[in-house]
Every structure is written in C-alpha cells, then in structure tokens.
FIFI-61902 format. One record per residue (C-alpha): x negated, y, z negated; residue in one letter; chain. Coordinates in pm, whole numbers, plus 50000, padded with zeros to 5 digits. Each point is the difference from the previous one (the first is absolute). Layout:
FIFI-61902
<east = X | north = Y | up = Z | residu = A | chaine = A>
...
//
This chain:
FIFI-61902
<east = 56701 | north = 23735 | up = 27124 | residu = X | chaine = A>
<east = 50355 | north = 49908 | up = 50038 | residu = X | chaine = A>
<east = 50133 | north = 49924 | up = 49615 | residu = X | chaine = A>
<east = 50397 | north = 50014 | up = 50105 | residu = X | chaine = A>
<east = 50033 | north = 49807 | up = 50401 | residu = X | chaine = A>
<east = 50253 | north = 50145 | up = 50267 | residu = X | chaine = A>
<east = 50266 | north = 49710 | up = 49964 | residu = X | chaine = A>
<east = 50348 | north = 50028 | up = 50192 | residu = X | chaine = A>
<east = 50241 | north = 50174 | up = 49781 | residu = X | chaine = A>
<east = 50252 | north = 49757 | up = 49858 | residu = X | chaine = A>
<east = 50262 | north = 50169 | up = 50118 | residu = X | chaine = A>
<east = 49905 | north = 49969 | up = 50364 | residu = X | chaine = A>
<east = 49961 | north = 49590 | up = 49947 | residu = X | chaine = A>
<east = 50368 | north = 50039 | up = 49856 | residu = X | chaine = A>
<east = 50141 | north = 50171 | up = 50235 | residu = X | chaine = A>
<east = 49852 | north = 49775 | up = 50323 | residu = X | chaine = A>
<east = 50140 | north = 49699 | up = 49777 | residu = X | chaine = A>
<east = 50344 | north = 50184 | up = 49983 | residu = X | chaine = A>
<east = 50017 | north = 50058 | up = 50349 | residu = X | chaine = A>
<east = 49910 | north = 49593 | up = 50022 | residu = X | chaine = A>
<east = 50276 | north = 49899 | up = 49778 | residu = X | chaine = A>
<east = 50293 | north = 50284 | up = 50100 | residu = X | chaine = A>
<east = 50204 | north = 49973 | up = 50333 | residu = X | chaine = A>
<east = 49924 | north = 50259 | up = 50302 | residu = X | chaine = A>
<east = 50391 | north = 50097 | up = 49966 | residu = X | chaine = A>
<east = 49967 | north = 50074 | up = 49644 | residu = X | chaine = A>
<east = 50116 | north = 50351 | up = 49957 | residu = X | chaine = A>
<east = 49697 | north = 50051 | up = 49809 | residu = X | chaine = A>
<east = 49724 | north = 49858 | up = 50238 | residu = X | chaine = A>
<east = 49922 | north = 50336 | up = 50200 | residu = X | chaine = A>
<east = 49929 | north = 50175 | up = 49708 | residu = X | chaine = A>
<east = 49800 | north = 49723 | up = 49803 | residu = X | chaine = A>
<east = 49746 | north = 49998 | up = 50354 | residu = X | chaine = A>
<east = 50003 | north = 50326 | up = 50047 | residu = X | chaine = A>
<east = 49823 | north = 50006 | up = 49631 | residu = X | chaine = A>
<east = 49831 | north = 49688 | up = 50038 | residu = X | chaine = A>
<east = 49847 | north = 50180 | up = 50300 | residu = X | chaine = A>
<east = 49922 | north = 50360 | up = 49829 | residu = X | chaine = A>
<east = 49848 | north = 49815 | up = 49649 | residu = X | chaine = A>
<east = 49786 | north = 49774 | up = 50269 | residu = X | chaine = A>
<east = 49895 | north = 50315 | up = 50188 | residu = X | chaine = A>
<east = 49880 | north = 50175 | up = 49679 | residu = X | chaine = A>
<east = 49794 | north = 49694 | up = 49928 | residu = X | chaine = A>
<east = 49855 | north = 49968 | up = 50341 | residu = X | chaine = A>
<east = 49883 | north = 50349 | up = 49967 | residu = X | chaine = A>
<east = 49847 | north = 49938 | up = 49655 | residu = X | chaine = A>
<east = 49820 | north = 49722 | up = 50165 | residu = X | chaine = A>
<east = 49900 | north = 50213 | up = 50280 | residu = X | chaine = A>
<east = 49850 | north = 50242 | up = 49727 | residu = X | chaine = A>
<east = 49861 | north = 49752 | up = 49811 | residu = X | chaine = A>
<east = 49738 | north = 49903 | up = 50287 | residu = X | chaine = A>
<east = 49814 | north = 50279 | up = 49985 | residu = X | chaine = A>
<east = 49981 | north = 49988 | up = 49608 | residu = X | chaine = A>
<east = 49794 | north = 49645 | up = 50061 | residu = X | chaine = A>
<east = 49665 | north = 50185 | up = 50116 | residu = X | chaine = A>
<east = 49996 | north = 50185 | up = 49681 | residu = X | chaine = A>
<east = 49682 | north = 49885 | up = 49764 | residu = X | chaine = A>
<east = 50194 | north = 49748 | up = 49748 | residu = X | chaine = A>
<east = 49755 | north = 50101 | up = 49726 | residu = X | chaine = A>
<east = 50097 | north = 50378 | up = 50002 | residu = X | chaine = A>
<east = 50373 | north = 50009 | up = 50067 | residu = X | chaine = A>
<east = 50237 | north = 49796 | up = 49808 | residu = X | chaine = A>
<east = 50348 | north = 49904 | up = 50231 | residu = X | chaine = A>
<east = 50386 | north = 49966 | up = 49913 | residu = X | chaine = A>
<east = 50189 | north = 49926 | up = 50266 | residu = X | chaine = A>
<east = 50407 | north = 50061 | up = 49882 | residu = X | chaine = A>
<east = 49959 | north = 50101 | up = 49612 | residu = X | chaine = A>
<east = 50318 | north = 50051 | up = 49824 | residu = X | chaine = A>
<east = 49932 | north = 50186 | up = 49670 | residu = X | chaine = A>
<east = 50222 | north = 50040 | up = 49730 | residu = X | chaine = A>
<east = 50153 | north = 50386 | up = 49954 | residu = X | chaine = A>
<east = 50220 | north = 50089 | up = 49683 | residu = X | chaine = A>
<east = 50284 | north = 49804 | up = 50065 | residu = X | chaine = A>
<east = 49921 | north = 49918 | up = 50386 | residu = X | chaine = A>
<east = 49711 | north = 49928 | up = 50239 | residu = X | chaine = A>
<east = 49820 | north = 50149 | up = 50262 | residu = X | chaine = A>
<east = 49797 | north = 49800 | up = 50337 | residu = X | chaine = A>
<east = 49706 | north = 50081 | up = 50164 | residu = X | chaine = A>
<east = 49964 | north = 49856 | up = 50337 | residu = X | chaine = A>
<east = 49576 | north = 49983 | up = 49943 | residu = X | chaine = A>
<east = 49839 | north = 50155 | up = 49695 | residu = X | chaine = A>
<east = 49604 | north = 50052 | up = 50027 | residu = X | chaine = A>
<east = 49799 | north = 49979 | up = 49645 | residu = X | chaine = A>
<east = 49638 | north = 50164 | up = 49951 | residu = X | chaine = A>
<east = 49805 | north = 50106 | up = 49700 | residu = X | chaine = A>
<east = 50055 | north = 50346 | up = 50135 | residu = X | chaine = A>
<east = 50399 | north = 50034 | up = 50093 | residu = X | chaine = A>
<east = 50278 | north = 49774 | up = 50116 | residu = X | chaine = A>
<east = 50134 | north = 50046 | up = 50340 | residu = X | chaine = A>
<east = 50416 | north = 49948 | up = 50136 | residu = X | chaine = A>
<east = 50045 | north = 49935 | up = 50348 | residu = X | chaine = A>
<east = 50325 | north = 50005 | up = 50109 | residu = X | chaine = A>
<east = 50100 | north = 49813 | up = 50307 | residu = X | chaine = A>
<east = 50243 | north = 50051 | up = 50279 | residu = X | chaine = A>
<east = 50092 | north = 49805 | up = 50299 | residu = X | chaine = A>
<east = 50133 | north = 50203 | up = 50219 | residu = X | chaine = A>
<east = 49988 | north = 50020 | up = 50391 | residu = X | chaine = A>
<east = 50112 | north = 50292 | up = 50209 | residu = X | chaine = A>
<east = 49947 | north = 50408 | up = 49917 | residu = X | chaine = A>
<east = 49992 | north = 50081 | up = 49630 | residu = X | chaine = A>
<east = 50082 | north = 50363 | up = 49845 | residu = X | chaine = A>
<east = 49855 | north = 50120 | up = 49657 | residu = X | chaine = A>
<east = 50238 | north = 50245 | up = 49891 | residu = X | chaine = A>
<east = 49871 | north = 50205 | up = 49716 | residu = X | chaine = A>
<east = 50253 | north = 50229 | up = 49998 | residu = X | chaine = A>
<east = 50281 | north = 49724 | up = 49863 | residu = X | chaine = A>
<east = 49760 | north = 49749 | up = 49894 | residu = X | chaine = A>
<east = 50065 | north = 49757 | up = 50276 | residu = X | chaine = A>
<east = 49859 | north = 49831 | up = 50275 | residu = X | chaine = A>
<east = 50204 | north = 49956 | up = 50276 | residu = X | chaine = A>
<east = 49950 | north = 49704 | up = 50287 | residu = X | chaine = A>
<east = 50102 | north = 50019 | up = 50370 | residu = X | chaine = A>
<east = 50016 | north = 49665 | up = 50203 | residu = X | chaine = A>
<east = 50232 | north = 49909 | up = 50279 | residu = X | chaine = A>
<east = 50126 | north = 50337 | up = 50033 | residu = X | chaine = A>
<east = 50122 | north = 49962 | up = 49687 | residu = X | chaine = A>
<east = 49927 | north = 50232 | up = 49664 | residu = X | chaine = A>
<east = 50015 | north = 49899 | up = 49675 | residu = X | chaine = A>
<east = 49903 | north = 50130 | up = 49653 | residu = X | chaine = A>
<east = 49793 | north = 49802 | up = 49750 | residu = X | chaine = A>
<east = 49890 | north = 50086 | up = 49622 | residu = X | chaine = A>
<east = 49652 | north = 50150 | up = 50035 | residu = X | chaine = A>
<east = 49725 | north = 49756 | up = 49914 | residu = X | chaine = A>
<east = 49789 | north = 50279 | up = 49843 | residu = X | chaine = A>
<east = 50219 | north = 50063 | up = 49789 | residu = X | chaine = A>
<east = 50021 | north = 49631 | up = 49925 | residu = X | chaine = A>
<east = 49659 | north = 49990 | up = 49970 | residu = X | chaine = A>
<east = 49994 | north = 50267 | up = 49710 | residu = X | chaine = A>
<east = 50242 | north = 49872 | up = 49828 | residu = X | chaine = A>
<east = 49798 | north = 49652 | up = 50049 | residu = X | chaine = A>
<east = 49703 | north = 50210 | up = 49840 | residu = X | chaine = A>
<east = 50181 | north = 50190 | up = 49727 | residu = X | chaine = A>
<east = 50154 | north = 49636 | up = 49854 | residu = X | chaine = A>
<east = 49602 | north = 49867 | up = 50031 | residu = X | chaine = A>
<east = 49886 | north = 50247 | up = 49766 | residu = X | chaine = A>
<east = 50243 | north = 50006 | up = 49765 | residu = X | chaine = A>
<east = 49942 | north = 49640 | up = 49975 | residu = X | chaine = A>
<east = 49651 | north = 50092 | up = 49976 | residu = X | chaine = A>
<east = 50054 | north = 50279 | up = 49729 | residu = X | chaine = A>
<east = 50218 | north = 49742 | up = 49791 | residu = X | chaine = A>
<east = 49732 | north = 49783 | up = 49952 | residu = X | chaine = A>
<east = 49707 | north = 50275 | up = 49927 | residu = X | chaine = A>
<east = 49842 | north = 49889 | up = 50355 | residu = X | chaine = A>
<east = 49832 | north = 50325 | up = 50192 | residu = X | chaine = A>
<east = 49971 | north = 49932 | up = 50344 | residu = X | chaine = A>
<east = 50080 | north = 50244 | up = 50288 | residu = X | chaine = A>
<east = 50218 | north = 49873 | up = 50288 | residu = X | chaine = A>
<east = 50058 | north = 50097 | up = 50295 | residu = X | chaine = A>
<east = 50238 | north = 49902 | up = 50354 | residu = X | chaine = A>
<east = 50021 | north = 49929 | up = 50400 | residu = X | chaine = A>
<east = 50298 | north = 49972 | up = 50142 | residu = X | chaine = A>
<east = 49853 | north = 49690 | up = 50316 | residu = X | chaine = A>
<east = 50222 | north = 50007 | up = 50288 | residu = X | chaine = A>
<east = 49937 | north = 49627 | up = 50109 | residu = X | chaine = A>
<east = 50129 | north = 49988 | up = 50390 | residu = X | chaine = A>
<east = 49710 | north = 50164 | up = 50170 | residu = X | chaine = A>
<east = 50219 | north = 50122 | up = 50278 | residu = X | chaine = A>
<east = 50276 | north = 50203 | up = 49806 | residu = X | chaine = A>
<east = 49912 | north = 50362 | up = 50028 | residu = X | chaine = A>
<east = 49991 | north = 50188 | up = 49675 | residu = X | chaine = A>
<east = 50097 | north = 50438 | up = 50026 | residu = X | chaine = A>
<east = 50022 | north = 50258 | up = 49738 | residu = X | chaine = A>
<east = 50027 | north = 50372 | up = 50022 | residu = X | chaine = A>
<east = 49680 | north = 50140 | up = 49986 | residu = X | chaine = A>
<east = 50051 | north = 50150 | up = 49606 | residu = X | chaine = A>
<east = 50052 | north = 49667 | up = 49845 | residu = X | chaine = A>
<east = 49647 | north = 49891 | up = 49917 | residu = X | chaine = A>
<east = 50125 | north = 49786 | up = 49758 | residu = X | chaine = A>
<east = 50099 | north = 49750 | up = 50303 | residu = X | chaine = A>
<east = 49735 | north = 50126 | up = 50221 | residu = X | chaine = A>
<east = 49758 | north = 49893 | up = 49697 | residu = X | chaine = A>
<east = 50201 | north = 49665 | up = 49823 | residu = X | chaine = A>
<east = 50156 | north = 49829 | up = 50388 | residu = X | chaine = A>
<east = 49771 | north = 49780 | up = 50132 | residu = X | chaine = A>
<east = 49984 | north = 49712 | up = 50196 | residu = X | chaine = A>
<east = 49889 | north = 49639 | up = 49966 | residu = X | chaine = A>
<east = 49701 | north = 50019 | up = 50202 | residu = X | chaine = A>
<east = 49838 | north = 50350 | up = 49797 | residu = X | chaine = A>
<east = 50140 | north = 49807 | up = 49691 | residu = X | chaine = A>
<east = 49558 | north = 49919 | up = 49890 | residu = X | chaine = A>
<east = 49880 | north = 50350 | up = 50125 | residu = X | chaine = A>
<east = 50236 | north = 50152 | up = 49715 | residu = X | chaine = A>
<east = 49902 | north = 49794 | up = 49759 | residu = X | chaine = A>
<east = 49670 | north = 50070 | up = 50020 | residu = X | chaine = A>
<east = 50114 | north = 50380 | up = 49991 | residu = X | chaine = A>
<east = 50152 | north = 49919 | up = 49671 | residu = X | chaine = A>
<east = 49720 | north = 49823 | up = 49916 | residu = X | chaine = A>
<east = 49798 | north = 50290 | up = 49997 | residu = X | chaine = A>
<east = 50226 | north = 50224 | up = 49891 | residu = X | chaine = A>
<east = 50002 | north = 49812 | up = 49638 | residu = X | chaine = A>
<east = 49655 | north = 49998 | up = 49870 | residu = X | chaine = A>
<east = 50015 | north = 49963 | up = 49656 | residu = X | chaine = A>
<east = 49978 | north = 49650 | up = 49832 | residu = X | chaine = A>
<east = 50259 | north = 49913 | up = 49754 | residu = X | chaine = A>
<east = 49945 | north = 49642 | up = 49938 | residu = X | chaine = A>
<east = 49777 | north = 49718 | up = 50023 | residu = X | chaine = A>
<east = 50019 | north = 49704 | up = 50254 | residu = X | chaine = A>
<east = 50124 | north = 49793 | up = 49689 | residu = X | chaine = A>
<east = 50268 | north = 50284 | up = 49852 | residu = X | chaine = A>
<east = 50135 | north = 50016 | up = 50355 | residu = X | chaine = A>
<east = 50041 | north = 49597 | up = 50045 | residu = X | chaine = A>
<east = 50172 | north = 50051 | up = 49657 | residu = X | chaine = A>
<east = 50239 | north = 50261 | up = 50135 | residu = X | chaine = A>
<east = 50050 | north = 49796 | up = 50286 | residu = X | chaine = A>
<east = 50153 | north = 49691 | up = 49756 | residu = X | chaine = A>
<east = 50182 | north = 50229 | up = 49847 | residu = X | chaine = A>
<east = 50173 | north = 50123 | up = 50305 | residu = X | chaine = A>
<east = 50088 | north = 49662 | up = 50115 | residu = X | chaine = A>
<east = 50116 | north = 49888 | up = 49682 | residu = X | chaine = A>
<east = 50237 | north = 50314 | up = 49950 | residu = X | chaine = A>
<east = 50106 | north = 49899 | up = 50383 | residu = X | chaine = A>
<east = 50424 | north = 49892 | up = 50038 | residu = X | chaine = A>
<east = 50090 | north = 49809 | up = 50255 | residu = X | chaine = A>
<east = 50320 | north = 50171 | up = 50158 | residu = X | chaine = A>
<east = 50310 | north = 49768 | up = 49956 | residu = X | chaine = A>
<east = 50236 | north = 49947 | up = 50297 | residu = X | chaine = A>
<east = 50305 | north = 49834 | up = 50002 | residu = X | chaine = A>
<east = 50162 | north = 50010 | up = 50381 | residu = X | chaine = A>
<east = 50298 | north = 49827 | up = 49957 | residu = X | chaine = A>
<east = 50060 | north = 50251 | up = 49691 | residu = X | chaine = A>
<east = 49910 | north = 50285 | up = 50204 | residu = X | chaine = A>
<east = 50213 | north = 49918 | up = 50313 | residu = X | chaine = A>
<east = 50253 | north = 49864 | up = 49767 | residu = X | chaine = A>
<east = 50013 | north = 49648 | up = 50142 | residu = X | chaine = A>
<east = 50136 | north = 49712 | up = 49862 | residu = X | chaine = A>
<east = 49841 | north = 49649 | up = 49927 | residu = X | chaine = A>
<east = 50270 | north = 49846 | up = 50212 | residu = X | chaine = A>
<east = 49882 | north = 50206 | up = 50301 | residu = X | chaine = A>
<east = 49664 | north = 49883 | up = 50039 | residu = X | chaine = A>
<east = 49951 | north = 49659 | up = 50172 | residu = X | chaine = A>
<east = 49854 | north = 49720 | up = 49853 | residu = X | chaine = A>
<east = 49828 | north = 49711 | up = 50108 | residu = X | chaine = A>
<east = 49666 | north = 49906 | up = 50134 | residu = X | chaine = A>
<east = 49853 | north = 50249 | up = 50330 | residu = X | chaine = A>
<east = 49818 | north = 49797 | up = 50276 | residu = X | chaine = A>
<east = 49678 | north = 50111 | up = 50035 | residu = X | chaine = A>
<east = 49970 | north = 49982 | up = 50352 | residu = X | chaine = A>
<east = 50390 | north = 50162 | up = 50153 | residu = X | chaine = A>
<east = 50085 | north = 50155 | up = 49633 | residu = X | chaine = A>
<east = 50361 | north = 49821 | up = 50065 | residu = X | chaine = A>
<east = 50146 | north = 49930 | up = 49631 | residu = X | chaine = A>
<east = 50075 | north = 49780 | up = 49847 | residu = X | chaine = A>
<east = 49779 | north = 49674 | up = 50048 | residu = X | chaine = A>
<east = 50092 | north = 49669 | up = 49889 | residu = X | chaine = A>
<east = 49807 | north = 49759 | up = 49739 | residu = X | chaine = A>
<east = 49954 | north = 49679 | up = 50190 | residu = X | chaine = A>
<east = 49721 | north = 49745 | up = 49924 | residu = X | chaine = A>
<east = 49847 | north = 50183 | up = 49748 | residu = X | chaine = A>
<east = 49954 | north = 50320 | up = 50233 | residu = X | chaine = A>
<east = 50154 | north = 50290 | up = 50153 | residu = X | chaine = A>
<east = 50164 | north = 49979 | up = 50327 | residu = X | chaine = A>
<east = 50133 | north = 50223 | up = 50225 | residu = X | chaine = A>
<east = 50299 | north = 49922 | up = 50235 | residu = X | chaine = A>
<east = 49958 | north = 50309 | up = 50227 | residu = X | chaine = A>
<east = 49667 | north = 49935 | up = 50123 | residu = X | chaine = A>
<east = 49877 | north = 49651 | up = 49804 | residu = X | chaine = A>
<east = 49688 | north = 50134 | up = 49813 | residu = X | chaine = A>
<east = 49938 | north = 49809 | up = 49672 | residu = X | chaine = A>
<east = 49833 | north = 50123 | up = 49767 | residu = X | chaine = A>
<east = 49898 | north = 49872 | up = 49580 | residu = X | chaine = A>
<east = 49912 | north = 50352 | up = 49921 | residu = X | chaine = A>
<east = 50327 | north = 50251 | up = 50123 | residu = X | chaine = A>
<east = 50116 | north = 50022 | up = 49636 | residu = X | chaine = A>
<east = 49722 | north = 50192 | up = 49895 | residu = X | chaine = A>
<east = 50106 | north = 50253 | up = 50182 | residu = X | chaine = A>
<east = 50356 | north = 50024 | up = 49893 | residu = X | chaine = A>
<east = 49866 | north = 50025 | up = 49643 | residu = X | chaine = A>
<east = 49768 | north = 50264 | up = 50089 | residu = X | chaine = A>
<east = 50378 | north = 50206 | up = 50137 | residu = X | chaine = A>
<east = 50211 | north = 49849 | up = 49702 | residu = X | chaine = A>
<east = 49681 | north = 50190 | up = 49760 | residu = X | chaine = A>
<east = 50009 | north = 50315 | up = 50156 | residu = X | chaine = A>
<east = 50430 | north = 50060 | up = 50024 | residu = X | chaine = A>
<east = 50116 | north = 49805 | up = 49711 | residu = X | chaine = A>
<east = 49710 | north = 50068 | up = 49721 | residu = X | chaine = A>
<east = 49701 | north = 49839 | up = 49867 | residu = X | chaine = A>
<east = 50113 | north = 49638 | up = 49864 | residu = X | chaine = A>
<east = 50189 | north = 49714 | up = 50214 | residu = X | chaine = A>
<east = 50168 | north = 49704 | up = 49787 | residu = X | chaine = A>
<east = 50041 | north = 49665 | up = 50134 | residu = X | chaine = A>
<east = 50388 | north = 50054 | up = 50082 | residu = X | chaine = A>
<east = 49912 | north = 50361 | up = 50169 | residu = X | chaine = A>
<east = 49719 | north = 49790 | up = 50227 | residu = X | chaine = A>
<east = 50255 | north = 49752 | up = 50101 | residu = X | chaine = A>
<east = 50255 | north = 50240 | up = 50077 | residu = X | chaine = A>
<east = 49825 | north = 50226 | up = 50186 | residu = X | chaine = A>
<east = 49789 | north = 49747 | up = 50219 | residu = X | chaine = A>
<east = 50318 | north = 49772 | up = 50018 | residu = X | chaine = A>
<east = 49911 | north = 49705 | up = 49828 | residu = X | chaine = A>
<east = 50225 | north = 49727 | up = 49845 | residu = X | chaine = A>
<east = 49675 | north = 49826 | up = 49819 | residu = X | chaine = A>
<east = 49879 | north = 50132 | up = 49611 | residu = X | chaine = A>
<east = 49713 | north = 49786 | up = 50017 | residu = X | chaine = A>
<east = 49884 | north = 50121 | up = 50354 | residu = X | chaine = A>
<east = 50050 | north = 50378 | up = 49886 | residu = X | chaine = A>
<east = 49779 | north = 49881 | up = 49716 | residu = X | chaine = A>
<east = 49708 | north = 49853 | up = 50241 | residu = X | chaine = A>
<east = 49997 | north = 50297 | up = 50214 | residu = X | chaine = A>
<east = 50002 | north = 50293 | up = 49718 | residu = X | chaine = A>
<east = 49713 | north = 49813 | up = 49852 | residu = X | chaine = A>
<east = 49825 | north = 49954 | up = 50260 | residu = X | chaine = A>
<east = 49949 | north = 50377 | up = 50057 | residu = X | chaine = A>
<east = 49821 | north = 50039 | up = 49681 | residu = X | chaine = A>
<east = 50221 | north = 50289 | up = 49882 | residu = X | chaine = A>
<east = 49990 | north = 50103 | up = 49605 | residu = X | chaine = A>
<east = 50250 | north = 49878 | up = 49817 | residu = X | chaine = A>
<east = 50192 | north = 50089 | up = 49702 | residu = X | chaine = A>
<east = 50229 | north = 49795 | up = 49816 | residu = X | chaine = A>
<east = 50053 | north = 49595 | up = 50017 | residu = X | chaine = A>
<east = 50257 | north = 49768 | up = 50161 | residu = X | chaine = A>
<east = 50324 | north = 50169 | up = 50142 | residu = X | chaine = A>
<east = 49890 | north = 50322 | up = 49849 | residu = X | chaine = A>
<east = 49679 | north = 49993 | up = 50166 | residu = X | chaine = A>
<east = 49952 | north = 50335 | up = 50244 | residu = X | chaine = A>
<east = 49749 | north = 50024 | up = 50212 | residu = X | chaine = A>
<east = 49826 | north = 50322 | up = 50062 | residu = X | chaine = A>
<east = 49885 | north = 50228 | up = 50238 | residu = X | chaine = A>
<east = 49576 | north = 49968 | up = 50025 | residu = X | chaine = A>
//
C-alpha cells in the first residue's frame, strides 16, 4: 500500500521552470541543465524502481516513496522505504549507465562510461548511514523495529563489479529487475512479529506526519537575481515569451496561438522561483498587465487560497 506517492521532486519542476524563464547565454544556464538533468535522472530511476515495488501485496507492505525525516538539527531522505510488522526496509537507488566499481577498500564506487573514470561516494555507505539515522529515529521514539537495506541499481544494462572479498556489495548491489526476489529474502529472513496490522498503519501516520518536505530555492542557490528571470506569459504551443492580452485572451505574435488559459502556467513558474503567495501588483507585473481589475478576474478565477483583503490580499500557493 503506497501511504507517501512518488511525486517529481520540487526541485526538478524548479529547475525546468528556470531553464524556461533564464536566457541560453546566461552564464549560469549550463550549469542550471546540467542539474536540472542529474536531479531528473535520479527521479527517473526512482520511478524505474518504483515499478517493481507495485506487485508487492498492499496489505502486507506499507510504501514511502521520498521520506525526509527529521535528524537532530538536519534531515535525512530515503529514496523508497518498505514498512512490515516484522522490519522496515531502505532501498537506495542509483541511475547509473555504463561499468560500475564497488571499492571497499576506500569506500567508493567508482563508474566508467565513455572511456571516461570517475569516482562517486559509495551508495552502501549511503545506505548505512540511511539505516543508522532510521533507527535512531526509531530508538527516539521507543519504536523496535529492525531495518534493513538494498542498494537497486535501476539501468538494467550498467554492469555492476566488486573484488571478490567485498560481500558486503556482492550481498547489498542489486538490480531493478532482482529488486522482489530480495525482498522476499528479507522477508524470510525477519520472522518475528512485532506489531499488529493496526500498530503498523499507526506507525505508518506517524512516519508521514514526521515527513519535511525539502525546501529549494534556485535562484538563491545559483545566486540569481529577480531582474534576470523573464517575465511575461509562455505560449503554450512555441514557448516564445511574452504573449500579449488582447480580447480577453492570450496571443502570441510568433506563431498566433490564442489561448484564455496561458496564465496559469506563468503562475504555476512565478510559485515555484519567487515563493508561495502572488499579490495583485506582483500578477500584473509579472504577466504584463496594465488592468487591476483584470489581474483580479484571473487570480480568482484559479481558485487559489487567499489571505488577506483588498490591496493586501495574497494569494497562495495550493
């Protein structure tokens, strides 16, 4: 039973509306898509994993997908977390592609692709850590459950080599498609019961509830300015901005689409750069219009919360 979805990570749906709204010379750009396309890789992987965890019986393993727990003063993220009565299961996931090394001798795993070698932090190791946090979050609130961890290795065509000695890897590495076959292994392994069907759903809501959604700020993070990123209206159909309010819609002088609804859209970008509330005045500026009272129609009519009344009304991110 899946109690936390897979959703896009908001930083991903950031970043592609950054790369929208920031011009291919900007000095920035390369770097801001070569993120956009790691963070989107990560998720596609996740995904990837996340098929396999469908065919599991809903009524016997309890799914997060992404849980961000709280940890003294930080947090720590598991890509998939699997509940049971018996034990709680990380998987870690990597998308990789090409010829991966687990190095046990400097705890690292190191990826060749194009001719090319590179070093990486080693996902076991990861994946402890992963575990450690989990039961001291565990231990903190008198919970005794036993956990254990895969490392999934979602590409089925990278090739995955260790040295013989390091059973850890040789025991922990998998891949996507022997992803079921090991949890059934751990299945087995765990015999004892430790709660009830109704303790567990318990545990589950408190898990989500003690769940953090990650904050991400881009234009913080790349250190961009407001007056960088352009505004107006996209086109829905060539993505040329600005459009133009004409007739009560949105027109497009590079390719003449029209369209009522393209402002949605630009709220959706102005939401995830700029913050969680829009005023009137921020609408109008960003979308380019002159008119109060037409800002006013179309921020209504998106059925947004609201907070506040006349000029100081702000209107907030669903």
């Amino acid at each position: 039973m899946q109690i936390k979805k897979l959703m896009i990570p908001a930083k991903v749906v950031a970043l592609e509306c950054l790369l929208r709204r920031l011009h291919e010379s900007h000095p920035k750009y390369s770097e801001i898509e070569a993120d956009y396309a790691r963070f989107l890789k990560g998720y596609r992987g996740e995904k990837a994993v996340a098929y396999y965890l469908n065919f599991l019986p809903d009524k016997k393993f309890y799914l997060f997908h992404s849980l961000r727990l709280p940890s003294g003063k930080s947090h720590f993220q598991m890509d998939h977390l699997l509940l049971t009565t018996r034990f709680a299961l990380i998987l870690e996931c990597k998308n990789f592609f090409g010829t991966l090394f687990f190095d046990d001798s400097f705890n690292q795993m190191i990826r060749i692709a194009n001719e090319k070698e590179e070093g990486f932090q080693d996902p076991i190791s990861q994946a402890k850590w992963h575990q450690q946090q989990l039961k001291s979050f565990f231990h903190s609130r008198n919970i005794s459950l036993p956990t254990d961890y895969f490392v999934v290795i979602s590409n089925p065509s990278t090739i995955v080599k260790t040295n013989p000695q390091n059973r850890q890897a040789l025991k922990k590495v998998i891949h996507g498609h022997s992803l079921l076959d090991k949890i059934a292994e751990a299945d087995r392994m765990f015999q004892t019961e430790l709660f009830d069907p109704k303790e567990v759903r318990n545990l589950g809501k408190r898990l989500l509830k003690s769940h953090v959604e990650e904050e991400f700020d881009a234009l913080e993070k790349y250190r961009l300015r407001k007056s960088e990123i352009l505004t107006g209206v996209r086109c829905p159909q060539c993505e040329r901005i600005p459009m133009i309010r004409k007739n009560r819609t949105w027109f497009c002088s590079e390719c003449r689409t029209k369209d009522k609804n393209a402002h949605v859209s630009a709220v959706e970008d102005y939401f995830h750069l700029f913050g969680a509330s829009i005023t009137n005045k921020q609408f109008r500026d960003f979308v380019h219009l002159e008119s109060e009272d037409t800002a006013k129609r179309l921020l209504k009519s998106l059925n947004l919360p609201t907070k506040g009344a006349n000029k100081g009304r702000k209107y907030l991110k669903p």
